[in-house]
C-alpha positions as protocol buffer text, in pm:
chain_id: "A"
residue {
  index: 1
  type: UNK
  ca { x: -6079 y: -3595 z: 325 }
}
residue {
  index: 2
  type: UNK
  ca { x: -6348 y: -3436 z: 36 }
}
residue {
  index: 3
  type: UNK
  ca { x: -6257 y: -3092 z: 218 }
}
residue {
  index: 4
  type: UNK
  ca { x: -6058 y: -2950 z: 488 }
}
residue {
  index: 5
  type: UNK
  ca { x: -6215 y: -2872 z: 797 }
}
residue {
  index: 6
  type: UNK
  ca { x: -6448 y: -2620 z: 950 }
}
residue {
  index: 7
  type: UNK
  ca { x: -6299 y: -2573 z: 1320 }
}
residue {
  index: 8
  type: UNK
  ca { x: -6467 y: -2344 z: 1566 }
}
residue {
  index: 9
  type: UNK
  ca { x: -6372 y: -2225 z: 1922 }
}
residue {
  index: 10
  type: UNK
  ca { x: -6558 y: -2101 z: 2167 }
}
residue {
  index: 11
  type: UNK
  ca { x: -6656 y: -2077 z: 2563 }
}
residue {
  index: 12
  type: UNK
  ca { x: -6673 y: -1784 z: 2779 }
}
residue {
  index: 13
  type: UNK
  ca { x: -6498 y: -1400 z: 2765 }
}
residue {
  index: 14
  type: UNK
  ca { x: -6181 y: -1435 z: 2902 }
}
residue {
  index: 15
  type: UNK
  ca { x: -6142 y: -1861 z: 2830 }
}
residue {
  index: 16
  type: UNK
  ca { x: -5812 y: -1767 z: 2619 }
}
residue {
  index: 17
  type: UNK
  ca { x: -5988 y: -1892 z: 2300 }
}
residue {
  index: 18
  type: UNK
  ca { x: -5815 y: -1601 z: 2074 }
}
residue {
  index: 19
  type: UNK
  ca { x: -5434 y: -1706 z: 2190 }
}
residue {
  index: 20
  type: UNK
  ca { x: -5558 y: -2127 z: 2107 }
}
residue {
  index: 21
  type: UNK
  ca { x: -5704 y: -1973 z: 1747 }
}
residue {
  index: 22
  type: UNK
  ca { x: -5364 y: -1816 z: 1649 }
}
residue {
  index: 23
  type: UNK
  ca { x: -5168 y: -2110 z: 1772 }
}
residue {
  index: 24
  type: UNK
  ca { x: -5326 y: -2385 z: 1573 }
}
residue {
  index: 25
  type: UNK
  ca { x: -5369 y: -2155 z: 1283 }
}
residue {
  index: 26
  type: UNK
  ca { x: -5000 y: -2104 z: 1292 }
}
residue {
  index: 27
  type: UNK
  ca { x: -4929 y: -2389 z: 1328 }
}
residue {
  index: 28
  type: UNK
  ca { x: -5095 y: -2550 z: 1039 }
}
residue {
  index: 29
  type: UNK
  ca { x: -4992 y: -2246 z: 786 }
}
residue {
  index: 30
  type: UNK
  ca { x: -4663 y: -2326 z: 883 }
}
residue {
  index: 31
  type: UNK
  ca { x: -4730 y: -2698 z: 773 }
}
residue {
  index: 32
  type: UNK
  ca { x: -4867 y: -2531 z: 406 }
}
residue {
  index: 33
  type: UNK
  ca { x: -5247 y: -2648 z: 521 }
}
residue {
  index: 34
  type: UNK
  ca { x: -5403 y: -2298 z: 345 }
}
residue {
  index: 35
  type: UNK
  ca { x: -5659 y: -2181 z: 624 }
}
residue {
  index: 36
  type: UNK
  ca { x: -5886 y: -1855 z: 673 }
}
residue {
  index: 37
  type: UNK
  ca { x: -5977 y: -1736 z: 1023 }
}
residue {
  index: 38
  type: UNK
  ca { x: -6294 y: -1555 z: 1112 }
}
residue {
  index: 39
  type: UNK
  ca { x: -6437 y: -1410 z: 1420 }
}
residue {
  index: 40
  type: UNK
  ca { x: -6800 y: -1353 z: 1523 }
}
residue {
  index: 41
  type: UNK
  ca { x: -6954 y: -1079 z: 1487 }
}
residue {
  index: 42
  type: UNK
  ca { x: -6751 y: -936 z: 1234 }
}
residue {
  index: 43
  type: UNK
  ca { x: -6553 y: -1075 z: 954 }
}
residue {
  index: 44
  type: UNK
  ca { x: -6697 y: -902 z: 663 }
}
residue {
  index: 45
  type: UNK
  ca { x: -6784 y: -464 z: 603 }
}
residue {
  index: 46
  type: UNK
  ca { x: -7127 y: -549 z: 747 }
}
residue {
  index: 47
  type: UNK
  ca { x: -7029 y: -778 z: 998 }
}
residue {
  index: 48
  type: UNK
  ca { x: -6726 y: -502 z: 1159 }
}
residue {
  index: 49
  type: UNK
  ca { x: -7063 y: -280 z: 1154 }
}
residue {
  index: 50
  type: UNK
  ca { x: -7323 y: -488 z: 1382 }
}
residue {
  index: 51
  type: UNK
  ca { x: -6990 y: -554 z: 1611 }
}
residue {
  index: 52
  type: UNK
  ca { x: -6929 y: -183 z: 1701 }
}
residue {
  index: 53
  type: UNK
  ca { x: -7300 y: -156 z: 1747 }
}
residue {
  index: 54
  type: UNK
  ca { x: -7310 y: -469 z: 1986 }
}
residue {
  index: 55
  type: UNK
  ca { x: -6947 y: -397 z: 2168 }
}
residue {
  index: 56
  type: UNK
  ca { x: -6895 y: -60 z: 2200 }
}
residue {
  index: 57
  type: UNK
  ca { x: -7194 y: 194 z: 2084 }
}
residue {
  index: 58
  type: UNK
  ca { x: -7365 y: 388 z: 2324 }
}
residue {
  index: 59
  type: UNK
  ca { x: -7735 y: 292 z: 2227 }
}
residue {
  index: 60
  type: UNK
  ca { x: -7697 y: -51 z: 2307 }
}
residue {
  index: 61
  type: UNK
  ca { x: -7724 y: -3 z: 2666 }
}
residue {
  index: 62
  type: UNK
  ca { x: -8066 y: -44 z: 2577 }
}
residue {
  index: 63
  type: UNK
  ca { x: -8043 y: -318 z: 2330 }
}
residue {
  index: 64
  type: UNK
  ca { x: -8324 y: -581 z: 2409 }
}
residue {
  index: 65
  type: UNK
  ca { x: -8228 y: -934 z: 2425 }
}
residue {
  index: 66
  type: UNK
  ca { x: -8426 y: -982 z: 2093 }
}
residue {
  index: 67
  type: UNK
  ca { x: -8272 y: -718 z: 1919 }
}
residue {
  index: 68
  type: UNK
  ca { x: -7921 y: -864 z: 2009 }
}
residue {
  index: 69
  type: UNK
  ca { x: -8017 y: -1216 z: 1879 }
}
residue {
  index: 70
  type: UNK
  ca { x: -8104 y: -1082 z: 1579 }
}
residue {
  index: 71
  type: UNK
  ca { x: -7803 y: -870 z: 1501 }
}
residue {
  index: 72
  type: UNK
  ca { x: -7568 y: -1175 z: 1596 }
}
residue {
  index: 73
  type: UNK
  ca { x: -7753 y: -1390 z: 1333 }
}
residue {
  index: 74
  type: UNK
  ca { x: -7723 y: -1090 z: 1078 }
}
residue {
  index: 75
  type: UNK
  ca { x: -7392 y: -1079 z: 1104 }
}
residue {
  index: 76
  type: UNK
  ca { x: -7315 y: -1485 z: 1067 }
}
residue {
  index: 77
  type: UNK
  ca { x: -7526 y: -1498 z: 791 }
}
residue {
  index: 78
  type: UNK
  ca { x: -7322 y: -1262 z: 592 }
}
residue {
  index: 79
  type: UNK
  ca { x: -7036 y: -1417 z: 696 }
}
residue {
  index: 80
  type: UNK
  ca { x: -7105 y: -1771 z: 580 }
}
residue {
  index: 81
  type: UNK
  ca { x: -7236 y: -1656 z: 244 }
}
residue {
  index: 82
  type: UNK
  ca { x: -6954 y: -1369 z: 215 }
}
residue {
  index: 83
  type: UNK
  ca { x: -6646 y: -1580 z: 377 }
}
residue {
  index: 84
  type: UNK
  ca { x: -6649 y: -1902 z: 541 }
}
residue {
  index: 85
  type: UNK
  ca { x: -6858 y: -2133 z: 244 }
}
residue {
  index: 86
  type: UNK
  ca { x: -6644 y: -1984 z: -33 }
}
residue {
  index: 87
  type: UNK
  ca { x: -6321 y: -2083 z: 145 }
}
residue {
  index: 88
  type: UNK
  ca { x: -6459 y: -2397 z: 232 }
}
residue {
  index: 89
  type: UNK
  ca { x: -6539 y: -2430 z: -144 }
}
residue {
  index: 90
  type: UNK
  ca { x: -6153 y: -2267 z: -221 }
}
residue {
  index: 91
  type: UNK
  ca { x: -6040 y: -2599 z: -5 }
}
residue {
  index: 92
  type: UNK
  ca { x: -5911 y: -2415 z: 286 }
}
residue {
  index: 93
  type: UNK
  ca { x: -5959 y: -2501 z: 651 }
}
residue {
  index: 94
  type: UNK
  ca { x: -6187 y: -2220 z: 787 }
}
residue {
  index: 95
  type: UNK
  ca { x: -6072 y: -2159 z: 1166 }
}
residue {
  index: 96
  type: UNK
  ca { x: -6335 y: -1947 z: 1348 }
}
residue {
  index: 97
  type: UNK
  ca { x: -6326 y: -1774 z: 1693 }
}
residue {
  index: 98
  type: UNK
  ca { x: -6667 y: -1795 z: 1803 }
}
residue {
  index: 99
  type: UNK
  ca { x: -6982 y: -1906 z: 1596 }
}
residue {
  index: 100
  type: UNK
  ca { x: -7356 y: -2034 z: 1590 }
}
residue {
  index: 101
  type: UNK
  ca { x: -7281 y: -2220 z: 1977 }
}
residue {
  index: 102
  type: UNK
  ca { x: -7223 y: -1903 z: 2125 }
}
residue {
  index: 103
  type: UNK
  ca { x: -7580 y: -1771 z: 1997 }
}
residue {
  index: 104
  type: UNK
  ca { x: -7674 y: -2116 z: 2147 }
}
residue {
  index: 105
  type: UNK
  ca { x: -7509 y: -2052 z: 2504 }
}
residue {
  index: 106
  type: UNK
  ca { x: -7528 y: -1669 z: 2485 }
}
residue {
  index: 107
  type: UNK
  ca { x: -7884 y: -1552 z: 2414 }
}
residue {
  index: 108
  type: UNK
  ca { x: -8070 y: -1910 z: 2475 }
}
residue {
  index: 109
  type: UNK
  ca { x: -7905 y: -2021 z: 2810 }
}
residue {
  index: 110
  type: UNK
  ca { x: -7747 y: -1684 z: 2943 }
}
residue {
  index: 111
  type: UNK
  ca { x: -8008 y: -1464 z: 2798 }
}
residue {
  index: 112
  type: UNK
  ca { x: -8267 y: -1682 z: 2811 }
}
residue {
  index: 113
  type: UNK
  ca { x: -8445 y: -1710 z: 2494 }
}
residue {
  index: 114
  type: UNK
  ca { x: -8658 y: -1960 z: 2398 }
}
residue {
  index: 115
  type: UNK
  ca { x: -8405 y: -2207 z: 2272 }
}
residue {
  index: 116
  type: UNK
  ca { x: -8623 y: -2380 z: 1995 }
}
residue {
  index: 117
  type: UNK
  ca { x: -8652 y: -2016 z: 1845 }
}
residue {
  index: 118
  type: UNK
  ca { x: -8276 y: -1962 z: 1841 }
}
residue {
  index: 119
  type: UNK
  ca { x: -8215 y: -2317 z: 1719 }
}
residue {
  index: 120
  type: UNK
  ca { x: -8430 y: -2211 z: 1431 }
}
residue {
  index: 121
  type: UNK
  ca { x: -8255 y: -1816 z: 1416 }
}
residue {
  index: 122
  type: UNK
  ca { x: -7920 y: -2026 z: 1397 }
}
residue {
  index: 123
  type: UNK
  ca { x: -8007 y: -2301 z: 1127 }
}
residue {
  index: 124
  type: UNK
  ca { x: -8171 y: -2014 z: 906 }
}
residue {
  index: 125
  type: UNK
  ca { x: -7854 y: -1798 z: 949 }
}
residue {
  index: 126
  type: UNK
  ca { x: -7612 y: -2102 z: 818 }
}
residue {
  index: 127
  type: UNK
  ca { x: -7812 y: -2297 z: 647 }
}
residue {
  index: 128
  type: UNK
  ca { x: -7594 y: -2650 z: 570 }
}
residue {
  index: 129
  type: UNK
  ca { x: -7260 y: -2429 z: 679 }
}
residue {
  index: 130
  type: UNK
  ca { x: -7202 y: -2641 z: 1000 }
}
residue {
  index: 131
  type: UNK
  ca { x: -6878 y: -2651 z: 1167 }
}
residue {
  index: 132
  type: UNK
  ca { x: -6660 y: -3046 z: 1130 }
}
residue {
  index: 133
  type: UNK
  ca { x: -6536 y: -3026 z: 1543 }
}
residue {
  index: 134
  type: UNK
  ca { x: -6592 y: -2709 z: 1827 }
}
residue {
  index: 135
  type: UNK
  ca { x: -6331 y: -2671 z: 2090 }
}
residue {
  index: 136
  type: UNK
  ca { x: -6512 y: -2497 z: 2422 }
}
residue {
  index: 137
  type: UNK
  ca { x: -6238 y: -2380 z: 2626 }
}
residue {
  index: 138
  type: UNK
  ca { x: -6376 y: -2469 z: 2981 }
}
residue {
  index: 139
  type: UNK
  ca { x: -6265 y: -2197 z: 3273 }
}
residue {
  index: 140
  type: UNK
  ca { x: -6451 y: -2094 z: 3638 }
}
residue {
  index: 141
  type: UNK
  ca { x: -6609 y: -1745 z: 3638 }
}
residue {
  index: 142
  type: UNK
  ca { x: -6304 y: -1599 z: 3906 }
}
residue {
  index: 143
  type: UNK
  ca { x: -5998 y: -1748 z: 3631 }
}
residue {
  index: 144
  type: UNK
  ca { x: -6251 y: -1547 z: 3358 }
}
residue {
  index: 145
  type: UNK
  ca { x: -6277 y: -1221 z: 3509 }
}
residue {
  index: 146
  type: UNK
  ca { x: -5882 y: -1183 z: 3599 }
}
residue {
  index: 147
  type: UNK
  ca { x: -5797 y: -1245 z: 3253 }
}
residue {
  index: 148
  type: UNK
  ca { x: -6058 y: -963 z: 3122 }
}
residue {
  index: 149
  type: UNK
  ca { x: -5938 y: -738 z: 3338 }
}
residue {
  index: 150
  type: UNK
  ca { x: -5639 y: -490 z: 3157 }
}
residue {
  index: 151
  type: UNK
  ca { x: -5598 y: -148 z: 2972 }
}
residue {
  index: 152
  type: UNK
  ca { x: -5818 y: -195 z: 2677 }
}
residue {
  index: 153
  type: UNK
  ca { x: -6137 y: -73 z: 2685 }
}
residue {
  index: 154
  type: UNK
  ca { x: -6438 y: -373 z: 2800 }
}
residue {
  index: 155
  type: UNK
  ca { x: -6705 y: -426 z: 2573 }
}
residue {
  index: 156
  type: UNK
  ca { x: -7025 y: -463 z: 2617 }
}
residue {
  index: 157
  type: UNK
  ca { x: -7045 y: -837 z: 2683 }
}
residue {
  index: 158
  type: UNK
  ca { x: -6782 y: -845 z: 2926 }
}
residue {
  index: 159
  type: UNK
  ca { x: -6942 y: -628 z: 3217 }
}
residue {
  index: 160
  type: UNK
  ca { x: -7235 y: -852 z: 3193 }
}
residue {
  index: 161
  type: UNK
  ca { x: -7309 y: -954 z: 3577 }
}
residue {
  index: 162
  type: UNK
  ca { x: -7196 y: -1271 z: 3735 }
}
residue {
  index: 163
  type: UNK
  ca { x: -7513 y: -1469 z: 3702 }
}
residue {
  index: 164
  type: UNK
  ca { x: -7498 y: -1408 z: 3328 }
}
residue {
  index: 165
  type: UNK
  ca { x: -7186 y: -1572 z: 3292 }
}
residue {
  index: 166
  type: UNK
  ca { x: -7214 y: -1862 z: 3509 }
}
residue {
  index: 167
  type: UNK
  ca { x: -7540 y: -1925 z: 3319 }
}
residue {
  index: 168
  type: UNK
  ca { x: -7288 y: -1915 z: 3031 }
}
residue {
  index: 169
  type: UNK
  ca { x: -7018 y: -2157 z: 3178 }
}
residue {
  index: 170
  type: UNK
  ca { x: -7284 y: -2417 z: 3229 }
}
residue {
  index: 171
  type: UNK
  ca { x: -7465 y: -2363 z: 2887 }
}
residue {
  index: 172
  type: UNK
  ca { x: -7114 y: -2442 z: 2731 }
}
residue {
  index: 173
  type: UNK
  ca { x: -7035 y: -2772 z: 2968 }
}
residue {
  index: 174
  type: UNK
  ca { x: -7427 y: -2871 z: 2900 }
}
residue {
  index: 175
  type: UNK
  ca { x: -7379 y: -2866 z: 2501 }
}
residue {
  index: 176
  type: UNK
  ca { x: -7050 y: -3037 z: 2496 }
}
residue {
  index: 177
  type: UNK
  ca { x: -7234 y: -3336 z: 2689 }
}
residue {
  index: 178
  type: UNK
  ca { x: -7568 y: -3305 z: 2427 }
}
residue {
  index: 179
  type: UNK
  ca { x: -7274 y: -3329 z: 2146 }
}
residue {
  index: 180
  type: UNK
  ca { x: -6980 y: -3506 z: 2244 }
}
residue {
  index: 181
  type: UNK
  ca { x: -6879 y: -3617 z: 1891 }
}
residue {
  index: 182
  type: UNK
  ca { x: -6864 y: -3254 z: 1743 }
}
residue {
  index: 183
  type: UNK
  ca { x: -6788 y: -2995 z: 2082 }
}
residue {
  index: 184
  type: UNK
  ca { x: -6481 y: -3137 z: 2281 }
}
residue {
  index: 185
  type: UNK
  ca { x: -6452 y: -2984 z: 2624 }
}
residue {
  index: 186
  type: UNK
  ca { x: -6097 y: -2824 z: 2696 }
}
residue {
  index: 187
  type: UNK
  ca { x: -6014 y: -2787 z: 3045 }
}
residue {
  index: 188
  type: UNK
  ca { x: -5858 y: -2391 z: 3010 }
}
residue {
  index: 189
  type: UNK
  ca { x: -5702 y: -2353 z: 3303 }
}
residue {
  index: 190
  type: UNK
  ca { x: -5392 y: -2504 z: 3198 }
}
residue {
  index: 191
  type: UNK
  ca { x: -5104 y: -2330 z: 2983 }
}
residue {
  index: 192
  type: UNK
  ca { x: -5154 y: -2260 z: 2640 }
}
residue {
  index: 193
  type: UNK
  ca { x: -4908 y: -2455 z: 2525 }
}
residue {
  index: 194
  type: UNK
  ca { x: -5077 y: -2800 z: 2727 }
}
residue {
  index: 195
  type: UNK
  ca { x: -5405 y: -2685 z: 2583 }
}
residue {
  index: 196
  type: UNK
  ca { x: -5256 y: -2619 z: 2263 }
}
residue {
  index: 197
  type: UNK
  ca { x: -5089 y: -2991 z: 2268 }
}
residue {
  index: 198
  type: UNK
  ca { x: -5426 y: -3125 z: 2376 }
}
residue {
  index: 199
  type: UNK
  ca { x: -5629 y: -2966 z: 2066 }
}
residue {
  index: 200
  type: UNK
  ca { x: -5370 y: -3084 z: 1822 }
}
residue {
  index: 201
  type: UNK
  ca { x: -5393 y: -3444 z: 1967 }
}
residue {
  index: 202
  type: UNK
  ca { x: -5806 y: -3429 z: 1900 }
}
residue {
  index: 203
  type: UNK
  ca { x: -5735 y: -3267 z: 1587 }
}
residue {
  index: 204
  type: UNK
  ca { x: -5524 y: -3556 z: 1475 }
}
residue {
  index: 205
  type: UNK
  ca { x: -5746 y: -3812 z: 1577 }
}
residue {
  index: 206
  type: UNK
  ca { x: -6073 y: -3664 z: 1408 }
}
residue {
  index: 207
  type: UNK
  ca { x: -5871 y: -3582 z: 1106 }
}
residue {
  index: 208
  type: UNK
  ca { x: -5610 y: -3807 z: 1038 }
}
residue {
  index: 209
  type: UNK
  ca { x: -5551 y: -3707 z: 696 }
}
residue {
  index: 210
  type: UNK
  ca { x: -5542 y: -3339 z: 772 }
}
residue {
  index: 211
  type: UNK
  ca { x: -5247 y: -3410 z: 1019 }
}
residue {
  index: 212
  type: UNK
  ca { x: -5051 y: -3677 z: 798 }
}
residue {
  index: 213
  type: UNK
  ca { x: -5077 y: -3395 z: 518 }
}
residue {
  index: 214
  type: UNK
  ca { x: -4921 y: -3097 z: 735 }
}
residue {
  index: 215
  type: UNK
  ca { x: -4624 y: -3388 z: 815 }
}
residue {
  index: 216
  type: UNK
  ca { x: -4587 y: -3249 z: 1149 }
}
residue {
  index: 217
  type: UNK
  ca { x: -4552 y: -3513 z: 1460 }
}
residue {
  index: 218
  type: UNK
  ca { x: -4774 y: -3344 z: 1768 }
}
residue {
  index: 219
  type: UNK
  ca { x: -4481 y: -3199 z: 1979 }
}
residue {
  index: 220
  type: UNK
  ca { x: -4526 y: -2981 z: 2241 }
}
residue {
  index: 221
  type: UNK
  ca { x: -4196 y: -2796 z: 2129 }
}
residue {
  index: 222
  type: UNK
  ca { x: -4325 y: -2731 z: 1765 }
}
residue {
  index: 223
  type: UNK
  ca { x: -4638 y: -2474 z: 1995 }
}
């Protein structure tokens, strides 16, 4: 391989995308494949920024589906110039937990924006910073709501209505079919350690060399 990998994940709130990030990260760190994980928004001082003001702070209750499109792409855009390129560049595989597909799914399907104008917000926000292969963790709205539910506080995103997030379910299943070589569909509502077993097995067929380099065999036991 010229370069390790760009690997994103992604799907709904509650898909379990977080717990499948830490496990293959782990997993290949423990193999000595150097890797960086990001999340969206966030990863960088400006990035943490936007996120409190699109999660958790009181004037977005207002926030108009524009203005939220906007402050998503603000925040990836310093993240790919401030993070993800230069550890691409550094020769490390960048995991990231969430990225340009869930502007995609999020604000074009689910928010309904005029896709062509976030497919243009996106591409300006990455420029040639495109992820290698996207896992969509695939779960029903009722499996996605129990999991949100707990003691931490909800943010904004997750008490968006029911229609919103079917809209988002289907947006996800709709661009894994539009790009079947790059966004793999994971069915979620298995174990994490089956999913887990599953993503290693397409990461070792899409990148060969990547696997044969960590010299791990992919063993549900080594999850």
């Amino acid at each position: 391989m010229a370069r390790l990998p760009f690997i994103t994940f992604e799907g709904s709130e509650g898909c379990g995308k977080s717990t499948q990030v830490k496990l293959l990260t782990d997993r290949l760190q423990a193999a000595g494949v150097p890797c960086l994980v990001t999340r969206e928004p966030g990863g960088t001082p400006i990035g943490e920024t936007i996120r409190e003001l699109l999660q958790f702070a009181p004037q977005s209750a207002v926030m108009t589906p524009e203005t939220e499109v906007l402050l998503f792409e603000a925040s990836r855009a310093q993240l790919v110039r401030e993070v993800i390129q230069p550890a691409l560049n550094e020769g490390k595989c960048v995991i990231a937990d969430r990225f340009f597909d869930s502007t995609t799914v999020y604000q074009g399907v689910a928010r309904k924006l005029d896709p062509k104008i976030v497919a243009q917000l996106n591409a300006f926000a990455v420029g040639h910073c495109t992820p290698d292969l996207t896992f969509v963790l695939d779960v029903d709205l009722e499996t996605a709501r129990a999991r949100m539910r707990g003691p931490r506080r909800p943010d904004r995103m997750e008490q968006q209505s029911d229609d919103f997030y079917e809209r988002v379910i289907e947006g996800y299943r709709s661009l894994a079919k539009r790009e079947p070589d790059r966004v793999r569909l994971i069915d979620a509502s298995k174990s994490a350690d089956l999913i887990a077993l599953e993503i290693w097995e397409i990461l070792a067929h899409s990148f060969p060399g990547l696997v044969a380099a960590s010299n791990l065999k992919p063993r549900k036991s080594n999850i």
